[in-house]
C-alpha positions in Angstrom: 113.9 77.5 108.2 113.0 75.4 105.3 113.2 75.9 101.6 109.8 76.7 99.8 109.9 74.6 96.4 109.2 76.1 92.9 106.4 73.5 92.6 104.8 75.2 95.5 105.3 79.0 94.0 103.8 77.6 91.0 101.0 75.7 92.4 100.3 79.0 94.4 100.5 81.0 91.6 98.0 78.7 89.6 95.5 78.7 92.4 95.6 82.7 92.5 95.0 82.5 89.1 98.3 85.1 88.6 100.8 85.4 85.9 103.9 85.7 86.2 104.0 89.6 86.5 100.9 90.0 88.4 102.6 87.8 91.0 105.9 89.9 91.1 103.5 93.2 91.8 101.3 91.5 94.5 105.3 90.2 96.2 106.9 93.3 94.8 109.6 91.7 93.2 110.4 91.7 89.8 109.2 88.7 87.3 112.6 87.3 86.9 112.4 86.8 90.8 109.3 85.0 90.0 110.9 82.6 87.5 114.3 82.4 89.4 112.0 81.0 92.9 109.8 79.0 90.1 112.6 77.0 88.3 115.0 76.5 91.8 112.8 77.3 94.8 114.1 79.8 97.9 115.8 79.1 100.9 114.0 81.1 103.7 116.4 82.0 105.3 117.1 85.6 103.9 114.8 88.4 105.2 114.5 89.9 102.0 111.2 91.6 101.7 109.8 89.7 98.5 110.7 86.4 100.6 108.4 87.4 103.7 105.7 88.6 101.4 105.8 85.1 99.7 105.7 83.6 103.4 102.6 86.0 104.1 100.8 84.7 101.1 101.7 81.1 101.6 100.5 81.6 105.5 96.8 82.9 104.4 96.6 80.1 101.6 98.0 77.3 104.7 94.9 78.4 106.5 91.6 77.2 105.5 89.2 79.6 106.5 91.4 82.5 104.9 92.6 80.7 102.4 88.7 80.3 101.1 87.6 83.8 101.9 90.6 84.8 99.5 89.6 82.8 96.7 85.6 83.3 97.1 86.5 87.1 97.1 88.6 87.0 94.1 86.0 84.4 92.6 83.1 87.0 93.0 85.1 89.8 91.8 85.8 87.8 88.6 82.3 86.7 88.4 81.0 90.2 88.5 83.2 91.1 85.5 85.9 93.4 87.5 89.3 93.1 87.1 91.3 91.8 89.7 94.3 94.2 90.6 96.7 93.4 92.7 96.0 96.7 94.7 92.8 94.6 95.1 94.5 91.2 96.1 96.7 93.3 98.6 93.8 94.6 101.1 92.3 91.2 100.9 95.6 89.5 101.8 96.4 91.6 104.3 93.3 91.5 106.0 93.1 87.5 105.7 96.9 88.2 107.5 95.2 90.0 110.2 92.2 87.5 110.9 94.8 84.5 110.4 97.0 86.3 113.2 94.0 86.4 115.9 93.7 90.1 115.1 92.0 92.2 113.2 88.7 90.3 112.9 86.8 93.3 113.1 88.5 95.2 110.7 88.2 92.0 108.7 84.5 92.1 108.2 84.0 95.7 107.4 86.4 94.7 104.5 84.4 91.9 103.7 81.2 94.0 103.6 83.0 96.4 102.0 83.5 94.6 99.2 80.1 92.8 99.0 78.6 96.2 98.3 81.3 96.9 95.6 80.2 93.6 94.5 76.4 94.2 94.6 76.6 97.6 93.4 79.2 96.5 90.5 76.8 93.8 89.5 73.2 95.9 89.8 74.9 98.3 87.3 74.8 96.1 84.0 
């Protein structure tokens, strides 16, 4: 396996729109982790579990169709004036996993209608 860069975790990070500690939750590692991969990069080749989420988040982001469902979600969440927790980011990266994976496409939309209406409802309230 290759190495993933710190350029890339950072340029990841950026496009997320994550700090440092929000990005440790969402990989559930702790933010010197973060810095550590950020300032030297990982090898891959450990199967530590903050290493395969990374590799899960870099997979959805590699894709185009997930990686833009992913970023138009969190986009309309912002826009609607929520806050965007990571418990949030989690169910929508695991269900871009899912869809990525050829499964799951189903479950997928619900999700995605799902959190239209939050959206909707979150937005008809102010």
């Amino acid at each position: 396996m290759s190495n993933i860069t710190g350029n890339k975790i950072q340029e990841l990070r950026s496009e997320l729109d994550l700090n440092i500690e929000q990005m440790a939750q969402l990989l559930n590692v702790s933010a010197r982790t973060i810095q550590r991969w950020e300032a030297d990069g990982i090898n891959k080749t450990g199967k530590s579990a903050g290493k395969q989420n990374l590799q899960h988040l870099i997979d959805v982001m590699e894709n185009d169709d997930t990686r833009e469902e992913l970023l138009h979600t969190l986009s309309k969440f912002r826009g609607a004036g929520m806050a965007i927790g990571i418990p949030l980011i989690s169910s929508v990266l695991d269900t871009l996993s899912l869809i990525s994976s050829g499964g799951g496409a189903y479950l997928g939309e619900e999700i995605v209608t799902m959190l239209q209406n939050v959206i909707n409802k979150q937005s008809n309230s102010k």
